[in-house]
Each structure stands twice: as structure tokens, then as C-alpha cells.
C-alpha positions in Angstrom: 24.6 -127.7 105.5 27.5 -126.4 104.5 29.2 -125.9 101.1 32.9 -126.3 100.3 35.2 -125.6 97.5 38.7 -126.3 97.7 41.8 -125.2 95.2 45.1 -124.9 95.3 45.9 -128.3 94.6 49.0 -128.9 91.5 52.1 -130.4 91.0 55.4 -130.1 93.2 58.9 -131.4 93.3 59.5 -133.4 96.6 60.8 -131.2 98.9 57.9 -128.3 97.8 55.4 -126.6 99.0 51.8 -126.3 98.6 48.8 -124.3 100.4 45.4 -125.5 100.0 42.3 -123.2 100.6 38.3 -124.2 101.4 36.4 -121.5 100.6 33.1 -122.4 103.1 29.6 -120.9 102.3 26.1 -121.8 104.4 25.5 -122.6 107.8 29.5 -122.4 108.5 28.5 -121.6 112.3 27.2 -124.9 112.8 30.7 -126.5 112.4 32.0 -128.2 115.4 35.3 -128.7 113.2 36.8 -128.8 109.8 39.2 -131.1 108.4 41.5 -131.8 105.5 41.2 -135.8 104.4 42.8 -137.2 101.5 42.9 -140.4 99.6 44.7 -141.8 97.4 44.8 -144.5 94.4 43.6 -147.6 95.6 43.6 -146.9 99.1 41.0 -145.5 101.9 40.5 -142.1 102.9 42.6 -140.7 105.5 42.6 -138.0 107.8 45.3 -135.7 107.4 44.4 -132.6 109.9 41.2 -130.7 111.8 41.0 -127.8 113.7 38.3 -127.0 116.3 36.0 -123.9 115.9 35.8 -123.0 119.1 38.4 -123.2 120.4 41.4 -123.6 117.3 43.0 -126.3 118.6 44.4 -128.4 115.6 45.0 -131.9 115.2 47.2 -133.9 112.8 48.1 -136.8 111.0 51.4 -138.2 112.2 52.5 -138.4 108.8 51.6 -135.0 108.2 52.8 -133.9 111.7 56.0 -131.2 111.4 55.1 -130.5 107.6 51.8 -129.4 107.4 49.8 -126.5 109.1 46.0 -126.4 109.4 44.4 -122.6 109.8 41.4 -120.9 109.2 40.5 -117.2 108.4 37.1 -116.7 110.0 36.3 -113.3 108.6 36.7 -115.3 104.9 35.3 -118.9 106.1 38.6 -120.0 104.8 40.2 -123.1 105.8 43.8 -123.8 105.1 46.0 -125.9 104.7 50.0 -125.2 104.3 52.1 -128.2 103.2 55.7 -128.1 103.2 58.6 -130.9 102.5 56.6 -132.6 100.5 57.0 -136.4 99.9 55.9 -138.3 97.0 53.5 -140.4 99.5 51.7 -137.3 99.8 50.3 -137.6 96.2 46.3 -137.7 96.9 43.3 -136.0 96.3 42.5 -133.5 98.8 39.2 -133.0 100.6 38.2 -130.0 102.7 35.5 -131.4 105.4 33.2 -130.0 108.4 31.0 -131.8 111.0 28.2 -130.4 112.8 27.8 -133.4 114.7 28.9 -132.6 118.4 31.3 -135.0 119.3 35.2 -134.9 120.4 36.1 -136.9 117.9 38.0 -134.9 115.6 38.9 -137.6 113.0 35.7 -139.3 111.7 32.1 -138.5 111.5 32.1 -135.5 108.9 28.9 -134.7 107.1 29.8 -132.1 104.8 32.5 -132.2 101.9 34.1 -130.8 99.2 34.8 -132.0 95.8 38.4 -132.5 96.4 41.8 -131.4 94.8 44.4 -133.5 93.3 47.9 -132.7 95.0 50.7 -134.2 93.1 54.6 -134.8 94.3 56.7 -135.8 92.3 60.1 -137.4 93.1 
């Protein structure tokens, strides 16, 4: 299992940037990938982005395609996530994520998450 914390959530103008962290503690080897999801009011969970462990590849939302950059620091099992031109649509709480499930699919099947951050943009 792996534990995650994520922070760096807040309040921006549109147009501003953000970076989220997930700090990563436990069996953070096992991780086939980590991902950022998000959801917000009233709606389903999303994926937003997810990088690959072995081999860094990332992956993205289009939505979030262009704006946002996925990275991890492995010395810190640190996942990242920068977020720039930020639209109001992107108001959501945030959720760092990691799946030890082998499987190509980097977009669903995540068995470990954090508690979430609220991002907020406002217009």
C-alpha cells in the first residue's frame, strides 16, 4: 500500500498558476503509475494526468493538455503537478493517485489515494 498526502492546492486568478505536490510514503516501488484525478461539485471524477514509473512517460487530459505538467522527484517520492493558464473550469478537488495493478491502462484502476486538495480559480 501506499500512502499519499497532497498540498499545494489554494486560490488563483484565471490566468494563474498553481503546483501541486504528493508527498508518497510505503511500498512506493510497487507503483506501476501515479496520477492526478480531480472532481468537481456535482460531477464524476476525472482523470487529469499520469506518469509511468518506469519508464516517465506522461499522459494527459485533453483539457489539461498544453497547461499542465505532470513530474516526479524520485529521490523525494514526490509527485507533481504544475498548472498554468488556469481556467475557472479547473476549480476541483485534487487527488494524487497510484496503482500497483499491472495494466497499460493509465487512466482507471487506481488502488491507492490521497485525501485530496481543493484548487480554486476564480474568474
Amino acid at each position: 500500500q501506499v500512502h499519499l498526502v497532497e498540498s499545494g492546492g489554494g486560490l488563483v486568478q484565471a490566468g494563474g498558476s498553481l503546483r501541486l505536490s504528493c508527498a508518497a510514503s510505503g511500498r512506493t516501488d510497487s507503483s506501476y503509475f501515479m496520477g492526478w484525478f480531480r472532481q468537481a461539485p456535482g460531477k464524476e471524477r476525472e482523470f487529469v494526468s499520469a506518469i509511468r514509473r518506469s519508464s516517465g512517460r506522461t499522459y494527459y487530459a485533453d483539457s489539461v493538455k498544453g497547461r499542465f505538467t505532470i513530474s516526479r522527484d524520485n529521490a523525494k517520492n514526490t509527485l507533481y503537478l504544475q498548472m498554468n493558464s488556469l481556467k475557472p473550469e479547473d476549480t476541483a478537488v485534487y487527488y494524487c493517485a497510484a496503482k500497483s495493478v499491472p495494466s497499460t491502462n493509465y487512466a482507471l484502476g487506481y488502488n491507492d489515494w490521497g485525501q485530496g486538495t481543493q484548487v480554486t480559480v476564480s474568474s
